[in-house]
C-alpha positions, 0 to 999 in steps of 0.5 A: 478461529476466525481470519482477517480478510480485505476485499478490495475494489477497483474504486480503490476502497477496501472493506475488511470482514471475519471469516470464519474457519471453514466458512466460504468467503462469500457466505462471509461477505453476505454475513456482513452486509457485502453482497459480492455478485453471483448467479450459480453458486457451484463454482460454473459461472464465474460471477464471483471471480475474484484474485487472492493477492496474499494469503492462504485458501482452498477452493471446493470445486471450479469448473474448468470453463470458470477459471482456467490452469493458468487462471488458478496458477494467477490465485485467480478464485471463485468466492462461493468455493473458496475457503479462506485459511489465514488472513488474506487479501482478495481483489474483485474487478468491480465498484464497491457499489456494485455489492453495496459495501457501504461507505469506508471508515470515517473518524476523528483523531487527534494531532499529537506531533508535527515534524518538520523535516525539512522546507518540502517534508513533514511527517505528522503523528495522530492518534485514533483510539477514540475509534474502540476497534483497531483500524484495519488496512493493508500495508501501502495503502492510505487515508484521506484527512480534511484539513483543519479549517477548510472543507477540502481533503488530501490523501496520504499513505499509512507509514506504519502498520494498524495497531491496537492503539491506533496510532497513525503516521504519515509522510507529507510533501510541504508544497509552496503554497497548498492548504495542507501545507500552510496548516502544517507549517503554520498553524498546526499544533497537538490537539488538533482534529483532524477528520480521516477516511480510510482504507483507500487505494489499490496500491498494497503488499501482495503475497510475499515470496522468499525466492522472489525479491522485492524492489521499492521505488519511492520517490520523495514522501512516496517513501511513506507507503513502502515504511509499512510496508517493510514493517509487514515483511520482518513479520513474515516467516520467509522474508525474501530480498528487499532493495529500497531506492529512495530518490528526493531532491536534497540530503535534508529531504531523507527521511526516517533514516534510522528506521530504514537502517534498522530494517538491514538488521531484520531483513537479511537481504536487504539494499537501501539506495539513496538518490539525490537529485540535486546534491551537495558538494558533500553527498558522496552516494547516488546522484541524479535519477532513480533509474539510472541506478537500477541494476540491469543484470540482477532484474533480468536474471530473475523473476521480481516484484517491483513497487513504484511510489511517487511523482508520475515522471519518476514512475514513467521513467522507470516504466519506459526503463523496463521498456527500453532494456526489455525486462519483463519478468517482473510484476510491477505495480504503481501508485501516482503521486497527483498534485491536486486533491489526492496529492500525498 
């Protein structure tokens, strides 16, 4: 039996490996061409510190100058003694170059649909099974695709989880004038090519916890990484309560709304809150920011886990939100929405 494990990098890039059962995880790195930095290998020098951010382990033995209590309470783990026990996740506070991991995934797909959902939004389907081996990434986390007819790239995330037949969607903002968005508008059609690079990004599910609920902040397409990951968590055994906020500019702007009402009928504690910036006289539900809708006593009352994806003044907002009621019991990770080229 053998496990399906991320190692993630703090350049953003990600390389998956299989780990054998019982194997140590760095044996399995080195097996595969990634050498993850070392010196003693006996779990006293702490070289090969990492932190598992999903998944089941073990660790041999960790000397108590390596890692601390509250470091092992944090799944804070030494490769060299860490036996791996499910697929999982792990995070190592270095370049990828600096274990020579390589260059990540590049491949040609194909277009197989263009949505246009509305003046500023597109979602876009393609297909990968040219590529034999399923693609793997975590859920959250996004490829670059260069743009047909030019030599520049743009960076979108997943918003589906991989699959056998390697189809793969993403949501995109429609821009007045940028390459991305003059292809899709104008030219693009089934059958294009379109080259992709992934996994990319450190902006990913981490360990789920049923007592601990979920918040999702997606502001416009930020809504695409938070698509796969809800399509992760109803495959989990203990699914804990999810609350999706979901802010964009106008009601034809929403995207994928059935799909997001279907999730109430998989997860049991799950709250979709749509905010509408600039709403019509029709729109009876939230209006105006995301932040003037989150719920003061329920974020202080436990610990959560909260995710913001989408435009740096919506993540701000929230942040300085948190801030100003001080409310700091909850883990809060981020992804940036830049208008350039890894705008998505």
């Amino acid at each position: 039996m053998s496990h399906s494990v991320a190692l993630n990098f703090a350049d953003g890039k990600t390389f998956f490996i299989s780990v054998n059962n019982d194997e140590l995880l760095l044996d399995a790195a080195f097996r595969q061409g990634i050498t993850l930095p070392l010196d003693c290998r006996e779990g006293v020098c702490a070289t090969c510190q990492g932190q598992c951010e999903s998944g089941n382990y073990t660790q041999d033995y960790v000397d108590e100058e390596a890692l601390t209590e509250r470091d092992l309470a944090e799944r804070k783990i030494l490769a060299c003694q860490t036996r791996v026990q499910s697929n999982a996740a792990f995070y190592f506070d270095h370049d990828s170059s600096f274990c020579n991991a390589g260059e990540t995934l590049q491949l040609e797909t194909k277009v197989t649909q263009v949505e246009l959902v509305s003046e500023t939004t597109a979602i876009i389907h393609v297909d990968a099974s040219q590529h034999t081996q399923k693609i793997d990434y975590l859920p959250g986390q996004y490829a670059r695709l260069k743009i047909p007819g030019a030599n520049d790239w743009r960076s979108y995330s997943f918003a589906n989880l991989p699959n056998e037949g390697n189809q793969l969607q993403f949501l995109i903002r429609l821009l007045p004038q940028g390459l991305m968005s003059d292809y899709l508008r104008d030219r693009a059609k089934v059958g294009d090519t379109i080259l992709l690079e992934a996994p990319l990004g450190s902006f990913y599910l981490r360990e789920v916890e049923k007592e601990k609920p979920l918040v999702f902040v997606a502001g416009g397409t930020g809504l695409s990484a938070f698509l796969g990951m809800l399509d992760q968590i109803v495959k989990q055994p203990q699914i804990p309560p999810v609350h999706l906020y979901y802010g964009v500019n106008k009601e034809q702007d929403l995207c994928e709304q059935e799909r997001l009402k279907a999730y109430s009928a998989k997860i049991p504690h799950f709250e979709y809150h749509p905010v509408i910036g600039q709403p019509s006289n029709d729109w009876t539900g939230k209006k105006g920011f995301i932040h003037e809708h989150l719920d003061q006593s329920q974020l202080s009352e436990s610990a959560f886990d909260m995710y913001l994806c989408g435009p740096p003044p919506m993540i701000d907002a929230v942040k300085n939100w948190l801030a100003d009621h001080q409310i700091d019991n909850g883990r809060v990770y981020s992804e940036k929405f830049i208008q350039s080229h890894s705008s998505r």
